[in-house]
Each structure stands twice: as C-alpha cells, then as structure tokens.
C-alpha positions as CSV (number, residue, x, y, z in Angstrom):
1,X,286.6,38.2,222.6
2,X,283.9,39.9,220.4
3,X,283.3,37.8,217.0
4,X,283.7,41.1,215.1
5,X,287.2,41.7,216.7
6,X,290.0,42.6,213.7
7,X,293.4,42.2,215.5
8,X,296.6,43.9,213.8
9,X,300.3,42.7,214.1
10,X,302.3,45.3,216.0
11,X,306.0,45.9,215.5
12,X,307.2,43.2,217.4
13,X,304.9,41.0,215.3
14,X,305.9,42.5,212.2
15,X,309.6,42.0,213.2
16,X,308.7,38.3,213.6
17,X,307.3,37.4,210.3
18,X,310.4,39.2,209.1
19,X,313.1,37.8,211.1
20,X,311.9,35.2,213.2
21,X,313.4,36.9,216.2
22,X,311.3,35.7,218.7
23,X,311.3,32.2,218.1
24,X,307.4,31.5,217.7
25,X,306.5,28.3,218.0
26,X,305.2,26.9,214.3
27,X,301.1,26.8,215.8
28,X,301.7,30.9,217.0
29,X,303.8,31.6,214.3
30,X,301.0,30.4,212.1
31,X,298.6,32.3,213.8
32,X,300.5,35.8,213.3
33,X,300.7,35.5,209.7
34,X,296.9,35.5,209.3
35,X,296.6,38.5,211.2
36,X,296.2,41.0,208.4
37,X,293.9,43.9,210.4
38,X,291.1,43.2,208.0
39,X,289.9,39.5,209.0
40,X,287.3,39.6,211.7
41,X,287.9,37.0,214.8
42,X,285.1,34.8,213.6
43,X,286.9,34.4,210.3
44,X,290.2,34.2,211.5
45,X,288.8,31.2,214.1
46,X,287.5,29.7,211.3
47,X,290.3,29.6,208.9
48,X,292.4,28.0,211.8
49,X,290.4,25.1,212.5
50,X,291.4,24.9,216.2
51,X,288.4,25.5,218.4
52,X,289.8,26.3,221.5
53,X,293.4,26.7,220.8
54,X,292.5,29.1,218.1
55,X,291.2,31.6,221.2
56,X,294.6,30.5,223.3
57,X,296.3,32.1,220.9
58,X,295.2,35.0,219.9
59,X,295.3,36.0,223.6
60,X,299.0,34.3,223.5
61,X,299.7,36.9,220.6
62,X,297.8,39.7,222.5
63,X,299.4,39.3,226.0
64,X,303.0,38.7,224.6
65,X,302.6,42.0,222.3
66,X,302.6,40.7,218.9
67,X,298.7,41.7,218.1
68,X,296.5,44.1,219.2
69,X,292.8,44.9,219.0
70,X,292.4,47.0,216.1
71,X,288.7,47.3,216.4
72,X,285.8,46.0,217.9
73,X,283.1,47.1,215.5
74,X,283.0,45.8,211.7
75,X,284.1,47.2,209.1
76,X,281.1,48.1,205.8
77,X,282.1,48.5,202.6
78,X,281.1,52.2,202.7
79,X,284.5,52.7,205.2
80,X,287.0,50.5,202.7
C-alpha cells in the first residue's frame, strides 16, 4: 500500500465504533478507531507500532469492508 494512502471508515466501520456489532477483536478494533480519512498510512503505521501486523490489518479492515481507500495522493494545505 502507497505511504501516502488515507483510508476512511465506511458504514459498517462507523457502525462498529458505535455499537460494537461486529465483534472486532481489541488489536482491529484499535486499528479502526485511528482511521479518521485524514492520517496518511505512513502515519497511521507509525502511531500503531506494529510493523507488520500494522499492514495485516489495515488490509483485514479493507477486505472485511470496514475501511476503504480514500486517496492515494496527499493531501497540501492549499486543499484543507
């Protein structure tokens, strides 16, 4: 996944958060609440401190439909 990827939660993953309806397990769980469709990949990787298992699962969140790709390309002050 591109460093500069900004990942969104989608309605199932905002139903989540709210209602824990999915049962998440606490490391996922943890992982969806820092998706905020601002935070670039490369920050988000870093805030998690989990190497690998930070990448698992964001594609965990991404192939089960609670995040999706929001964009690709960063985001410059001039578009805030």
């Amino acid at each position: 996944m591109p460093a500069t990827a900004i990942y969104c939660k989608t309605r199932k993953g905002i139903e989540e958060i709210a209602h824990r309806s999915h049962h998440l397990p606490a490391r996922l769980r943890s992982t969806l609440i820092l998706i905020d469709g601002h935070t670039p990949w490369i920050e988000l990787q870093q805030r998690l401190m989990l190497g690998n298992e930070a990448h698992a699962a964001i594609e965990t969140l991404v192939n089960e439909g609670y995040i999706a790709v929001l964009t690709n390309e960063p985001v410059t002050e001039m578009e805030m």
